[in-house]
Residue, then its C-alpha position, 0 to 999 in steps of 0.5 A: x358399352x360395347x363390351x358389356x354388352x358383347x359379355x352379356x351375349x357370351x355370357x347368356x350364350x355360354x349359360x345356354x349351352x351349358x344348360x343344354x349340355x346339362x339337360x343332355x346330360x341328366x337325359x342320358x343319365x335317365x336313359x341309362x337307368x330306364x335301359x338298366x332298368x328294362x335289361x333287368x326285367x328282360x333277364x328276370x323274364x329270361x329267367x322265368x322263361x328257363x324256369x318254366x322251360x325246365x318245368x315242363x321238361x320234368x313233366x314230359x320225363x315224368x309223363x313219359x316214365x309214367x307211360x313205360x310204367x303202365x306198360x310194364x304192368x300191363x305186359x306183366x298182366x299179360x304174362x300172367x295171364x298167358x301163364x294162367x291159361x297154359x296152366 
């Protein structure tokens, strides 16, 4: 009787501990996916950010030939006018 009832424990603690080593397991395996899954939203973020970034950069360089454009016409228009009234 002993013995079958020392197997049972081992048997129930064996059980016990191989369902705790499955659940740490199938925990770990979810946290990896779920850290996957946040580290590839972080670089597709990352990558909008850059997107964003580089937009804006055209349009400060766009905003700023625009400005060096005004100002030679306006210096043009000046020259004319400078010429127009020395004539």
């Amino acid at each position: 009787m002993t013995s079958i009832t020392h197997t049972s424990i081992v048997t129930r603690a064996s059980l016990h501990n191989f369902s705790t080593l499955l659940l740490l397991y199938v925990n770990g395996e979810r946290e990896q996916k779920e850290g996957e899954e946040e580290g590839e939203e972080e670089e597709e973020e990352e990558e909008e950010e850059e997107e964003e970034e580089e937009e804006m950069g055209k349009m400060c360089l766009k905003d700023r030939q625009d400005g060096i454009d005004e100002r030679r016409e306006t210096e043009k228009r000046e020259k004319r006018g400078t010429e127009t009234e020395n004539k």
